[in-house]
PLY file of the C-alpha trace (Angstrom):
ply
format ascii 1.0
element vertex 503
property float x
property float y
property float z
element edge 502
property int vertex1
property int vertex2
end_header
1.72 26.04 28.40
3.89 25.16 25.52
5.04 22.56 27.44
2.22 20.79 28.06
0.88 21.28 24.26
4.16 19.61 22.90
3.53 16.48 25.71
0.40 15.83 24.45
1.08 15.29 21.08
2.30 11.77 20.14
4.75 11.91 17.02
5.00 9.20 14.45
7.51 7.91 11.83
6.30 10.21 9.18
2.83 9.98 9.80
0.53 10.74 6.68
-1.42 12.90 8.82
0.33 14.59 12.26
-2.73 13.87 14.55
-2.50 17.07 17.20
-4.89 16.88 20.14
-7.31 19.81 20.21
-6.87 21.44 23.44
-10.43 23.34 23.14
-11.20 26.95 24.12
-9.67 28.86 26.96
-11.62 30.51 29.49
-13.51 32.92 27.81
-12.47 36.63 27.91
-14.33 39.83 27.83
-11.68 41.79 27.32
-10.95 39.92 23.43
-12.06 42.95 20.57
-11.59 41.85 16.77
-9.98 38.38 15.19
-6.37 38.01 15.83
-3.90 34.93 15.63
-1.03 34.38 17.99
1.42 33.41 14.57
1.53 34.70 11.30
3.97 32.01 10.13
4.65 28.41 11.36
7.33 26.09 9.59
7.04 22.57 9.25
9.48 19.83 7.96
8.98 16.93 5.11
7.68 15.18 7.39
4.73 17.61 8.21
6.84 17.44 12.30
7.45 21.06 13.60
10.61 22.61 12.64
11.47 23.52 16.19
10.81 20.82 18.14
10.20 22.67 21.36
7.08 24.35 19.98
3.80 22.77 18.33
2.00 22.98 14.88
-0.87 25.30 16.43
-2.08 28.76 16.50
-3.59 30.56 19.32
-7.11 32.21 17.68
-8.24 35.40 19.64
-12.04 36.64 18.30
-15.18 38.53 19.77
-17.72 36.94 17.61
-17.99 33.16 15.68
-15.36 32.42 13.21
-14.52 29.48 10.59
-11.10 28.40 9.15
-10.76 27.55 5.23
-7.09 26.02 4.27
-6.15 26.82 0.18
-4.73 23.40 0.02
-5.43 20.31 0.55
-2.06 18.90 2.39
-2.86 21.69 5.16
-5.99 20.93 7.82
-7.31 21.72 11.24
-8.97 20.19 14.09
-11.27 22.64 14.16
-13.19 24.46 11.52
-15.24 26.71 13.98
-14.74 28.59 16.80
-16.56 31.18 19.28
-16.07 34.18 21.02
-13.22 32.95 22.90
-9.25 32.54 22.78
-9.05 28.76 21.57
-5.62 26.63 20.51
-6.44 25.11 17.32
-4.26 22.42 16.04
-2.86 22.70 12.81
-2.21 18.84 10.70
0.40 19.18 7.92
1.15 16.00 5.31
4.69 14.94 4.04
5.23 16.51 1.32
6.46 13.85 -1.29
7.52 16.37 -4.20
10.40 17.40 -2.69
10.17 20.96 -3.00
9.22 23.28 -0.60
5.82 24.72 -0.28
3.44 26.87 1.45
-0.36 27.15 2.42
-2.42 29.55 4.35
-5.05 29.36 6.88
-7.66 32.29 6.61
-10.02 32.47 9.74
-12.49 35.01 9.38
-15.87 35.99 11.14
-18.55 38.45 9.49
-16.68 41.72 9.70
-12.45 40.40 9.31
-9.87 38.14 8.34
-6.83 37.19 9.65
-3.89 34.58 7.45
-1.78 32.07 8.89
1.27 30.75 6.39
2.30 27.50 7.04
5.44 27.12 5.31
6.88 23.12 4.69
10.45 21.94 3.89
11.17 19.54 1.04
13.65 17.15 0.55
13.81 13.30 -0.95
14.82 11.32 1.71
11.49 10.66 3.06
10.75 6.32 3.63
7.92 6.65 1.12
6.97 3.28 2.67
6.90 3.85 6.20
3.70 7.32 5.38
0.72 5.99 7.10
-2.50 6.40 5.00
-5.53 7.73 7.05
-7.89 7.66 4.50
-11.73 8.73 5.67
-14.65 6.49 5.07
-17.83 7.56 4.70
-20.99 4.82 4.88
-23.79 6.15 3.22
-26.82 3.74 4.90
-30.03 3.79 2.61
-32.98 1.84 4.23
-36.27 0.67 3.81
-38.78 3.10 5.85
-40.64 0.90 6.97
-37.45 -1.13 9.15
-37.51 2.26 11.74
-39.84 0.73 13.51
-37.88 -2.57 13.35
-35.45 -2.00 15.77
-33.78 -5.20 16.32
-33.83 -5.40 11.87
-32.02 -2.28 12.05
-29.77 -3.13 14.53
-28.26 -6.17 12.60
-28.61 -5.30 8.63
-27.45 -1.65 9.09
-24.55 0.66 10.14
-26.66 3.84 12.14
-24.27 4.60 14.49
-20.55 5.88 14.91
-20.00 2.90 17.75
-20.60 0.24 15.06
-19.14 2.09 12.28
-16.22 2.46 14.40
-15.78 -1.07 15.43
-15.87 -2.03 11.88
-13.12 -0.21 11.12
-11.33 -1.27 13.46
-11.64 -4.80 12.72
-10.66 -3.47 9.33
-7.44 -1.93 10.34
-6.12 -4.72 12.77
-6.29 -6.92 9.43
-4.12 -3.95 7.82
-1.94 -3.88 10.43
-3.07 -1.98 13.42
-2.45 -3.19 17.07
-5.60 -2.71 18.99
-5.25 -1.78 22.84
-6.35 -3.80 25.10
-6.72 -3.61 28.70
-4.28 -3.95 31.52
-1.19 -5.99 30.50
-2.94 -8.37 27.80
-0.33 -8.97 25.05
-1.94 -8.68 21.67
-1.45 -12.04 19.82
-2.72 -11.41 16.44
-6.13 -12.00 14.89
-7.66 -15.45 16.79
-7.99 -18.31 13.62
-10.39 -21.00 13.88
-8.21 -24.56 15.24
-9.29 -28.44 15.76
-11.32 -27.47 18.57
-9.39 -30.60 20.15
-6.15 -29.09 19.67
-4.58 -28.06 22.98
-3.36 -24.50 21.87
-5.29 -21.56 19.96
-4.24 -20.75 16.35
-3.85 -16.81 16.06
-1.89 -15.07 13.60
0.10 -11.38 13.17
-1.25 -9.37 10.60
1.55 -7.64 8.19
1.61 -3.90 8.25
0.52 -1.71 5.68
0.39 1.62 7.06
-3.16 1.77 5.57
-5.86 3.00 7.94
-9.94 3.96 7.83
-11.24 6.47 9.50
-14.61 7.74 10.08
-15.30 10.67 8.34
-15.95 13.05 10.88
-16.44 16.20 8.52
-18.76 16.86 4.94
-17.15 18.04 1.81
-18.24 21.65 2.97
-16.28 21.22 6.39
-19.36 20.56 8.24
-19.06 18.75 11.39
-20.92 15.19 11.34
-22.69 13.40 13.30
-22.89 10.50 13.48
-19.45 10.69 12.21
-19.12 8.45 9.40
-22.87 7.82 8.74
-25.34 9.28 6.36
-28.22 7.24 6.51
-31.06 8.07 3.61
-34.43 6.10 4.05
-35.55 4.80 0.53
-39.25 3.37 -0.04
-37.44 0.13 -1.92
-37.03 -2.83 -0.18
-33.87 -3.74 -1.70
-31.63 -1.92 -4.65
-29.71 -3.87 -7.41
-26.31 -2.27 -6.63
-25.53 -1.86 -10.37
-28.17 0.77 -10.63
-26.38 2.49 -7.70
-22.89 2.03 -8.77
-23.93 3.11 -12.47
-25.74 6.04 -11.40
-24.43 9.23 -13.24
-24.41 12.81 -12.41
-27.00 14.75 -11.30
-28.72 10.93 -10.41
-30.50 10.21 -7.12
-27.43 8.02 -5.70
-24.55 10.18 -7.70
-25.49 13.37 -5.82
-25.08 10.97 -2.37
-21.61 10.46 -3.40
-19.27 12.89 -1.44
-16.07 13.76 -3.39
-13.53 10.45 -4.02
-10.44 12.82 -3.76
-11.40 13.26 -0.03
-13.60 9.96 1.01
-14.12 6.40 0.11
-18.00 6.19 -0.57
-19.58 3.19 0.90
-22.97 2.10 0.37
-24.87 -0.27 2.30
-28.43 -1.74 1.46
-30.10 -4.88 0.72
-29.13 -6.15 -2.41
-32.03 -7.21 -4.72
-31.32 -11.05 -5.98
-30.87 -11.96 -9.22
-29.74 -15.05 -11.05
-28.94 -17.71 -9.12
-31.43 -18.12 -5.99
-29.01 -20.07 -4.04
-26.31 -17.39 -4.55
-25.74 -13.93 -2.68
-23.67 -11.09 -3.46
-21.47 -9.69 -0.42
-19.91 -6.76 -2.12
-18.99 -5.19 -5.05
-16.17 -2.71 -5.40
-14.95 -0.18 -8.55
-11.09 -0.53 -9.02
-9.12 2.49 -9.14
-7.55 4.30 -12.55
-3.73 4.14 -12.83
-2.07 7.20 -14.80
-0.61 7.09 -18.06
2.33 8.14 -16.93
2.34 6.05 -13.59
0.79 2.67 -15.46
0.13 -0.09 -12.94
-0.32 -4.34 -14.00
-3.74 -4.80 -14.61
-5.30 -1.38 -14.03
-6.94 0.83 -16.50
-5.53 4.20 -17.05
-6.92 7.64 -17.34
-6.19 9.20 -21.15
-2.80 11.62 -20.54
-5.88 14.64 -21.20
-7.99 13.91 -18.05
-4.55 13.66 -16.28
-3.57 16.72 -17.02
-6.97 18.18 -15.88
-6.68 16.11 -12.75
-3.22 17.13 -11.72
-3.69 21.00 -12.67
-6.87 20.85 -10.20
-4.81 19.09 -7.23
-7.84 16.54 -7.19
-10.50 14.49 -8.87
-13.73 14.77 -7.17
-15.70 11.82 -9.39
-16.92 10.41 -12.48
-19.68 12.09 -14.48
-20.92 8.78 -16.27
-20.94 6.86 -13.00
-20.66 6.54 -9.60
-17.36 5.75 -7.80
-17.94 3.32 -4.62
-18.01 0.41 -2.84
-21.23 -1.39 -2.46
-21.97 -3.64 0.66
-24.99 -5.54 0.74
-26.75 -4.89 3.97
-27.71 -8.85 4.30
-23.89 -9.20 4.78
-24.15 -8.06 8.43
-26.31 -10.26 9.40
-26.42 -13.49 6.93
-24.10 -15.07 9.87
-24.80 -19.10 8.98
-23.09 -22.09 10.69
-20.29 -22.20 7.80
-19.12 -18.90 8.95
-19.39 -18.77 12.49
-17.34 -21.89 13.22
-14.30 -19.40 11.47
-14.46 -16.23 12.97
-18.37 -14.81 12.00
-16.87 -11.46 11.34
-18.72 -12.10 7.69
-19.33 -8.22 7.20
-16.03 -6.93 8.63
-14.26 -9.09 6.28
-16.38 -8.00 3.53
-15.48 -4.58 4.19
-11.96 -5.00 4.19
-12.21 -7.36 1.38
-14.04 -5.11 -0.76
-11.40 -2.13 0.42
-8.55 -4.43 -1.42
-10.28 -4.04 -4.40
-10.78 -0.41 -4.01
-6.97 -0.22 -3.73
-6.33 -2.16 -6.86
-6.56 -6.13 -5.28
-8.18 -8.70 -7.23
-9.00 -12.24 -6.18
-6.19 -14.53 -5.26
-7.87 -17.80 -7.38
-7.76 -17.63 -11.39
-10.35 -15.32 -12.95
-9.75 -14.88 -16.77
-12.35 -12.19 -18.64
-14.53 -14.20 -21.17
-16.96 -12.88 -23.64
-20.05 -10.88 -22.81
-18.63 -9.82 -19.96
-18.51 -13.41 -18.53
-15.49 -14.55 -16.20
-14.13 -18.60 -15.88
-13.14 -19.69 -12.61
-12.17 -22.96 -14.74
-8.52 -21.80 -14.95
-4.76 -21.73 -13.19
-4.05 -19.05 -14.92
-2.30 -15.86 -12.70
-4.82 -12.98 -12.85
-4.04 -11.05 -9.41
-0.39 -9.51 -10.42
0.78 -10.69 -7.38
3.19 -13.34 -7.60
3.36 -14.28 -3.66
-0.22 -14.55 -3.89
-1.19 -18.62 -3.98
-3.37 -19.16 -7.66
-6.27 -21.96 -7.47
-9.09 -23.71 -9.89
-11.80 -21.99 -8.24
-14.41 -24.09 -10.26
-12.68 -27.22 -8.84
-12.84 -25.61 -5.40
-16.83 -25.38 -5.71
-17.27 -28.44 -6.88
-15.41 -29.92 -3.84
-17.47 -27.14 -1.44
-20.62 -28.69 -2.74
-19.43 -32.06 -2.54
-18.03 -32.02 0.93
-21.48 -29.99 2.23
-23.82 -32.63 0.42
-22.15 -35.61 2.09
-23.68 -34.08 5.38
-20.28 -35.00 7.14
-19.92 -32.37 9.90
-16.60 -33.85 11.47
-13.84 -31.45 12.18
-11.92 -33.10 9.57
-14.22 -32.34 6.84
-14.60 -28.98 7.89
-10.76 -28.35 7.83
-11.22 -29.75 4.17
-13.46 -26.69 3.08
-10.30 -24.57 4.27
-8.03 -25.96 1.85
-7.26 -25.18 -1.94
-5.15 -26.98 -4.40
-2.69 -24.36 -5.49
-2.11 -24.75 -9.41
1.94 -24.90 -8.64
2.76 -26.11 -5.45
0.01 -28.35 -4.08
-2.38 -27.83 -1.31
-2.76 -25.29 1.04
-5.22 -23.96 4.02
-6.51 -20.23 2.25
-5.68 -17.71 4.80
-5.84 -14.58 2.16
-8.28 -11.30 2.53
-8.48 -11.28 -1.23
-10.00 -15.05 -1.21
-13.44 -15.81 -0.02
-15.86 -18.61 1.43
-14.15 -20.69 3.76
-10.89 -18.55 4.86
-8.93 -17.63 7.40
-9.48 -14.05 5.40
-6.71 -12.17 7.75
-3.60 -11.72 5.50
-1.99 -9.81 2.58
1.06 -10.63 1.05
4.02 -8.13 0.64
3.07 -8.19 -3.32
-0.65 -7.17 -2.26
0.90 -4.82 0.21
3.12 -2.87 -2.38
0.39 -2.96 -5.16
-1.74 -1.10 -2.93
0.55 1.43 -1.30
1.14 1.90 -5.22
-2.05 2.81 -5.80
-2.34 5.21 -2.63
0.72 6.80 -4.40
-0.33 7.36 -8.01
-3.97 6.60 -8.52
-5.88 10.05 -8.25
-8.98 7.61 -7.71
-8.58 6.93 -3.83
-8.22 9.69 -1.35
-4.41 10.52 0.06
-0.96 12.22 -0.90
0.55 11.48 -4.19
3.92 11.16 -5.85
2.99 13.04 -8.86
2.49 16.61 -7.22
0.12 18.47 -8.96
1.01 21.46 -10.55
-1.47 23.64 -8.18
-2.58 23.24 -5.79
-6.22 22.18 -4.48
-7.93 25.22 -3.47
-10.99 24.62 -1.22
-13.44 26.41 -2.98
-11.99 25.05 -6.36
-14.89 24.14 -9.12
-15.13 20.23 -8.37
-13.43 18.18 -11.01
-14.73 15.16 -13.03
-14.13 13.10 -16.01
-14.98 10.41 -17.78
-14.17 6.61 -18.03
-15.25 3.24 -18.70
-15.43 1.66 -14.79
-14.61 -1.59 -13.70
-15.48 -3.30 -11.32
-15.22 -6.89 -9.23
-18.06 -8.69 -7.37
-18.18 -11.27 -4.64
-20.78 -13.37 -4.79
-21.12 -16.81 -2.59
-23.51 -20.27 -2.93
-25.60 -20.49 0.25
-25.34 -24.11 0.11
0 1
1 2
2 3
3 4
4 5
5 6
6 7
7 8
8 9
9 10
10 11
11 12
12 13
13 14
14 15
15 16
16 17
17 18
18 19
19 20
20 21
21 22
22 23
23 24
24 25
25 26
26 27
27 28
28 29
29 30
30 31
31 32
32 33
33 34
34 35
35 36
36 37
37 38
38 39
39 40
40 41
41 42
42 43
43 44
44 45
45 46
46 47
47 48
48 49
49 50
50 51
51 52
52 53
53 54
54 55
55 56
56 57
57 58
58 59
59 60
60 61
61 62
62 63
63 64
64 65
65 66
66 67
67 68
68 69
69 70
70 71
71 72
72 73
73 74
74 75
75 76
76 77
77 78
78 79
79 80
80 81
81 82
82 83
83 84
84 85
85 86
86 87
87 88
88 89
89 90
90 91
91 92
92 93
93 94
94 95
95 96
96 97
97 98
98 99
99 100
100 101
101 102
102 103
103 104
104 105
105 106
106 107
107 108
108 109
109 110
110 111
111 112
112 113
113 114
114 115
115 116
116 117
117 118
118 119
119 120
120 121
121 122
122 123
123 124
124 125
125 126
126 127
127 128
128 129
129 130
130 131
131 132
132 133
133 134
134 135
135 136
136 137
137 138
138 139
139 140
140 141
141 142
142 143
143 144
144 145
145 146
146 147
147 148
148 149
149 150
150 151
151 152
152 153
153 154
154 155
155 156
156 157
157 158
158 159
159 160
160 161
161 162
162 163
163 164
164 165
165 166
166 167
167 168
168 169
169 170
170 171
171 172
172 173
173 174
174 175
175 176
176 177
177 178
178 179
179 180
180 181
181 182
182 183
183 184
184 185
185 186
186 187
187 188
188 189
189 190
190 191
191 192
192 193
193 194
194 195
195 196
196 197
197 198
198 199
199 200
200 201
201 202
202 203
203 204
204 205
205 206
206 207
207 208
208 209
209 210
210 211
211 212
212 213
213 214
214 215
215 216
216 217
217 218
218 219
219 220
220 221
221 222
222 223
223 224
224 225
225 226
226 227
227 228
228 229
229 230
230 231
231 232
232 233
233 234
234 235
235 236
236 237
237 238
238 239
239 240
240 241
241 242
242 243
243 244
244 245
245 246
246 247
247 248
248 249
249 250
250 251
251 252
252 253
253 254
254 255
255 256
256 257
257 258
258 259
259 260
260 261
261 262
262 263
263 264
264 265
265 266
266 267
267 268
268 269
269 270
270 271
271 272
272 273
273 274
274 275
275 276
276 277
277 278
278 279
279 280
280 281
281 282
282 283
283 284
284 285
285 286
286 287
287 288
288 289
289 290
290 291
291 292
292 293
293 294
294 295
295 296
296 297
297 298
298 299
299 300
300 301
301 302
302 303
303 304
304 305
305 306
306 307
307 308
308 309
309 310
310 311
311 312
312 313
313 314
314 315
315 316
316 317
317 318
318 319
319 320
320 321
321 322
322 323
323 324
324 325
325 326
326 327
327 328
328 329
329 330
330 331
331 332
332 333
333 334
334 335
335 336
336 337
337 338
338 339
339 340
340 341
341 342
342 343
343 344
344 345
345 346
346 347
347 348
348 349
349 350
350 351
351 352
352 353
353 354
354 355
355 356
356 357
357 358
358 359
359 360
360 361
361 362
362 363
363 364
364 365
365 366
366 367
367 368
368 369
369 370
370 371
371 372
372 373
373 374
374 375
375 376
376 377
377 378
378 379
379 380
380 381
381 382
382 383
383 384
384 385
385 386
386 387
387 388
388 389
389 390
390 391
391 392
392 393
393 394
394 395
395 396
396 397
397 398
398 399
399 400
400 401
401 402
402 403
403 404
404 405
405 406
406 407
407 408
408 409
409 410
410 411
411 412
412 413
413 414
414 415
415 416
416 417
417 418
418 419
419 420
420 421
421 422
422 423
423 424
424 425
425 426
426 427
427 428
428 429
429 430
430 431
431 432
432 433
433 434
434 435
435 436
436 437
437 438
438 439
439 440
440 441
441 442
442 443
443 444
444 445
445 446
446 447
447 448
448 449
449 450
450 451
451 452
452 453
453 454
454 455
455 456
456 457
457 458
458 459
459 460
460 461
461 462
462 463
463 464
464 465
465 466
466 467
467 468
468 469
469 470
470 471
471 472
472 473
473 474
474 475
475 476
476 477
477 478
478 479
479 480
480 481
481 482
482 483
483 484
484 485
485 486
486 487
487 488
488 489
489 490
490 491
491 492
492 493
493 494
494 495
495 496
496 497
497 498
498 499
499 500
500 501
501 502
């Protein structure tokens, strides 16, 4: 039996997460009396891998009557949070531990009238390749719709995310762009993501995307350890129309869309409804994203920081669960999905994939690749070549200059493939011109690539910013207990929009 456990399990280069297959409940017994556990103590390295290699990271749970599993920390997870009266494996997922000192957890399962502990006991050390710790970070879309689109099926179909199969292609979509091979079938070789060519050219244009060791995952349980389904969705039906996404993203605690919000330390929140217009008829939002807090003691280029106070709090805790004075979240505008025009479907018309994993740079601490400087009243010129991203492989533009050229090229009525290989290209403020291929651009784009600047920003995020779900360098000084009172502070936000001319 062991055997067969340890085959099943697939082993990565110090995953974040060790994924172990849950082998389910064995045949059920009448003979089981009480709650027992086959272990009282398993042992697992820095790398959250087994100590002995010839055994897996599981426990064998024995009971007569339903029983649930908490965890006092938050590096230390099951597949399973529930059992019944059976004898059922339960796979046990244990995170690198980055502070380099050795620590221990424990697994209570318990049913009505016992208890029975597990320790889980994990190795430090410091020569972990902080780089090569894959991110699973859990997503959460949180669908609000107008009541009256249930009956509009095909309306629902396109401007909304309702079920796990969508969600999940989304994501990934989102993850091939941050690196992920998909599978494919039979003995297809996996080329890269397919880029719009000359349709006269001879050969297809496809390119590799870099790895990040970032992936999104459907979240598949609530913050109370609930089982979800669909996993990844909690749709809300809302008597408006349309929402203007600053009064969701500005919502503070105890308000209608803050109490949606499930805890950042754990999930990213994503929120997708029809955006209500404002401004500029002929212009449409896509997205808008809050940026993450740097720490005063971890400061990162071009990030606000939490005060050395709230840090303190955070780190004590193990966790930050949210902001009191506002909501922390993406915001996708439902229209996104399906506002699939001609100048978008000749590239790739993935429009609300790319969104998605645009709007996840900016999460992660990304800004736009092209110039924006901060003006007064809250104002930002495009009319600049200045360097605003902190990246400096990242390729800087006039993005004024590029609109003007947009417009001009589009109002000329010239549909030739020449002139729409023109709306690729940007005039780069340093080194000439050059076909945009970046995620962290938008319009006409290739949108499939991150630089290794863009890459290292982020992962440096994921390592110090207690703002975006994942392990951290800075180990807290306790740690997060599951039934710990939820932490929040708070803090001016920022955020970045991405809004588009139609024309």
């Amino acid at each position: 039996m062991k055997r067969n456990l340890k085959s099943m399990l697939q082993w990565g280069v110090a995953p974040l997460v060790v994924l172990l297959v849950a082998l389910g409940g064995c045949a059920k017994s009448t003979q089981i009396k009480g709650l027992s556990a086959s272990v009282e103590e398993l042992l697992a390295d820095q790398n959250g891998n087994p100590v002995d290699t010839m055994r897996a990271l599981g426990v064998v749970v024995s009971s007569d009557e339903q029983w649930k599993v908490s965890s006092n920390v938050s590096w230390l997870t099951t597949n399973a949070q529930m059992g019944g009266i059976s004898r059922t494996v339960v796979g046990v997922k244990v995170q690198p531990n980055l502070s380099g000192q050795e620590r221990m957890g424990v697994l209570t399962f318990a049913t009505t009238k016992e208890q029975v502990e597990v320790r889980v006991k994990q190795a430090g050390g410091h020569d972990i390749d902080i780089s090569t710790v894959q991110y699973e970070i859990p997503v959460i879309f949180h669908v609000l719709y107008n009541e009256e689109d249930k009956v509009a099926t095909d309306t629902l179909r396109r401007k909304y995310v309702l079920n796990s199969t969508d969600a999940q292609r989304i994501l990934e979509y989102v993850n091939e762009l941050y690196g992920q091979r998909p599978k494919l079938d039979g003995n297809t070789e996996y080329r890269g993501v397919k880029r719009w060519s000359d349709p006269t050219s001879p050969t297809e244009n496809y390119y590799m995307p870099k790895e990040t060791n970032i992936r999104f995952v459907l979240a598949t349980v609530d913050p109370k350890g609930n089982r979800i389904s669909p996993a990844g969705v909690h749709a809300v039906a809302m008597p408006e129309k349309s929402l203007k996404p600053t009064d969701v993203m500005n919502d503070k605690s105890g308000g209608r869309f803050h109490s949606m919000a499930w805890p950042i330390k754990s999930y990213v929140n994503v929120f997708v409804f029809p955006f209500t217009r404002e401004g500029d008829a002929n212009q449409i939002t896509l997205g808008i994203s809050h940026l993450p807090f740097a720490l005063s003691s971890a400061p990162i280029e071009g990030l606000a920081q939490l005060t050395p106070a709230d840090e303190a709090k955070i780190k004590t805790a193990g966790g930050l669960d949210g902001f009191s004075n506002y909501n922390h979240c993406v915001t996708i505008n439902a229209d996104a999905f399906d506002w699939l025009t001609w100048r978008y479907a000749f590239l790739r018309g993935n429009l609300g994939k790319n969104t998605i994993a645009h709007e996840l740079g900016h999460y992660l601490g990304l800004y736009h690749t092209f110039s924006e400087v901060q003006g007064g009243n809250n104002t930002i010129i495009l009319d600049s070549c200045e360097d605003t991203d902190h990246c400096a492989d990242t390729k800087t533009y006039n993005r004024k200059k590029y609109e003007e050229n947009r417009r001009s090229i589009i109002a000329s009525g010239n549909t030739s493939v020449l002139e729409f290989a023109g709306l690729l290209k940007r005039n780069d403020c340093s080194s000439g011109r050059f076909e945009a291929t970046n995620i962290m651009d938008y319009d006409y784009t290739h949108s499939d690539e991150f630089t290794p600047n863009q890459i290292a920003r982020m992962r440096q995020v994921l390592y110090n910013s207690y703002t975006v779900p994942g392990i951290k360098v800075a180990s807290p000084k306790s740690p997060m207990r599951s039934n710990a009172v939820p932490v929040y502070v708070e803090a001016a936000p920022r955020a970045t929009s991405c809004a588009i001319h139609n024309h």
